[in-house]
N, C-alpha and C positions, 0 to 999 in steps of 0.2 A: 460602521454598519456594512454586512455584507448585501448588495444589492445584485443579483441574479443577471441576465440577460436571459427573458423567458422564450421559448421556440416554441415552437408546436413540432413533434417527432410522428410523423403521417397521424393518423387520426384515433392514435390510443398511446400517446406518450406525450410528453414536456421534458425539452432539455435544457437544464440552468447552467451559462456557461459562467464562470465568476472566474480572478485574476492568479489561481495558483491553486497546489496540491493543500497549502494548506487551510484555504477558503475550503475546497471539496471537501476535506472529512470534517470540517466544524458543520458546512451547511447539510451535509447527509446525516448525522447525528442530530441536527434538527429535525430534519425532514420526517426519520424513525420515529423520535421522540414527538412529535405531531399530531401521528397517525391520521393522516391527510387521507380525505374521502375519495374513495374510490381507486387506491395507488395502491398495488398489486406488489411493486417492489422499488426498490431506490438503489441503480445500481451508476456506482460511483467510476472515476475515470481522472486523469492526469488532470484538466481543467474542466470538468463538467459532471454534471450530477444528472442522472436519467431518469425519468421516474416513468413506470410501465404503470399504465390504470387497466383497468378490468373496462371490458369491450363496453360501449355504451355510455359509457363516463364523459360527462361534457368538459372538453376540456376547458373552458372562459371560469368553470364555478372552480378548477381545482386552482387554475392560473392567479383567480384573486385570492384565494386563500396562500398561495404561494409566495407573493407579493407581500400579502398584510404578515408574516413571518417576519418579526424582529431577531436577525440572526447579527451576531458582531463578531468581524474577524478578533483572532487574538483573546478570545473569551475561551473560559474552560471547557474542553471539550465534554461531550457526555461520557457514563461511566463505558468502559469496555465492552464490547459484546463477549467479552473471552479474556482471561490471560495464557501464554501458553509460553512455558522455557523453552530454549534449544540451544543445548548444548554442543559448544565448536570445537574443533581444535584446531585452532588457530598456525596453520602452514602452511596456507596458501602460493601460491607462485607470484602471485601479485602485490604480498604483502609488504616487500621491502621498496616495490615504484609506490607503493598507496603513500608508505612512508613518506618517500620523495615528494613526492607530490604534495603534501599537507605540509612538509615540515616537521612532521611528530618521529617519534622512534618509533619501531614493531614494536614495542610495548605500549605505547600510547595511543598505537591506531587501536591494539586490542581493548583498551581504556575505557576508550573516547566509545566504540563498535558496544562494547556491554556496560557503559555507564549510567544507561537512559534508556526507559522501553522506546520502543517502535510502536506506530500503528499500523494497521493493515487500510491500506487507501484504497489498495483497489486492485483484482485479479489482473493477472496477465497472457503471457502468448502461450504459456500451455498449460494444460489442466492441474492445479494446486500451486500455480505459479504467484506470487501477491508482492505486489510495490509495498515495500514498509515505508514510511516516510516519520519524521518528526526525531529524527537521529541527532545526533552532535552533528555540528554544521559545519565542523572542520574537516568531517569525513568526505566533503562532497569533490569528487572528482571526475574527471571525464573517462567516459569507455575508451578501452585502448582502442589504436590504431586499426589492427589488425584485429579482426574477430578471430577466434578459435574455431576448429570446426567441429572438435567436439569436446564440451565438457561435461566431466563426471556428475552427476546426480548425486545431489546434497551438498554441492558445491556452493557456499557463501561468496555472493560480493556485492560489489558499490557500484553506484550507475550514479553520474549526478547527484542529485540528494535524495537517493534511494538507497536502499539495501534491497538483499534479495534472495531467494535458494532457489537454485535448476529443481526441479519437483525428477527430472528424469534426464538423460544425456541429451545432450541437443547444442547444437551449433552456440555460437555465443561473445560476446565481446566485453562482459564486465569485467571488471577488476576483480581476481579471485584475492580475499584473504585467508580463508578456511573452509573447512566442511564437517558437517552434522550427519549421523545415523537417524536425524527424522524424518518418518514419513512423511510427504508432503499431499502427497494422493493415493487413495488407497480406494479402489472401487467397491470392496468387501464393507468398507465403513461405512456409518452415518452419524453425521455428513460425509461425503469422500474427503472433502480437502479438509486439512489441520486448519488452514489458515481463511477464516471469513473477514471480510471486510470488518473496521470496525472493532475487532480485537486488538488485543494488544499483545506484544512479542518481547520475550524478555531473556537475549543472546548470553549465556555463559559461558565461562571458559572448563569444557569437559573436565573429568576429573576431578574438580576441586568442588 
């Protein structure tokens, strides 16, 4: 059972912190699926889950209701908010350390990268940026040494037990395996970003 640590976030929010990325997206797929009185939104995070209520909202009547949520790690997650492909191609600069690093071949890291959807955990440091998490668990490796100072936009890599695409150039330390022509923010769209919390991500290999 996943059991919350409830906060109070100043006087219009509750933050559930529980023990890892993959407590967050089972208990905020609860928390949606819910639809818990007076919570405006449920915005998800590496160990914690936010929930923002509409001004007014007490927060003691949402907290019990929060509490009485029978949530259990390791249970099936809810369906998708989304499926969405993106197509790689796989030649990255980092593809042959990721290799090293796992043990696997470049073929295997591309295997292991497109053999499993992702889901989207949770936004990050720039606008259409998303933690995919829920990968093959052999891909998990550490950010290099040395950040880059700058990588190309639509750039794919691995952070720990993440995956991830630069939405736009920006400084940066993952481990690149490849890169995608998708957009990842586009301010003309709606929604801007491809990637919402909550969907699902399903990496192919371009071309084929």
């Amino acid at each position: 059972m996943i059991t919350p640590a409830v906060l109070p976030y100043g006087d219009a929010g509750l933050l559930l912190e529980v023990a890892d990325t993959a407590e967050v997206v089972v208990l905020a797929d609860a928390c949606r699926a819910a639809d818990l009185p007076g919570v405006l939104d449920v915005v998800p995070a590496a160990r914690t889950v936010l929930l923002v209520l509409e001004p007014g909202t007490e927060l003691a009547s949402v907290r019990r209701v929060v509490e009485e949520l029978e949530v259990r790690a390791g249970e099936g997650a809810a369906a998708p908010a989304g499926s969405i492909e993106i197509p790689v191609v796989y030649d990255g600069p980092d593809l042959a350390e990721v290799a090293r690093l796992t043990g696997l071949s470049e073929a295997d890291v591309v295997a292991a990268h497109t053999g499993r959807p992702w889901r989207v955990a949770f936004g990050g440091f720039a606008p259409g940026f998303a933690y995919l998490s829920g990968g093959d668990p052999r891909l998990a490796v550490a950010r290099r040494d040395e950040a880059r100072t700058a990588v190309p936009a639509g750039s794919v890599g691995l952070a720990g037990e993440f995956s991830g695409i630069y939405p736009r150039p920006s400084p940066g330390g993952w481990q690149l395996i490849g890169r995608t022509d998708s957009v990842l923010w586009d301010s003309d769209r709606d929604p801007p970003a491809l990637l919402a919390p909550g969907a699902e991500v399903r990496f192919t290999v371009a071309g084929t």
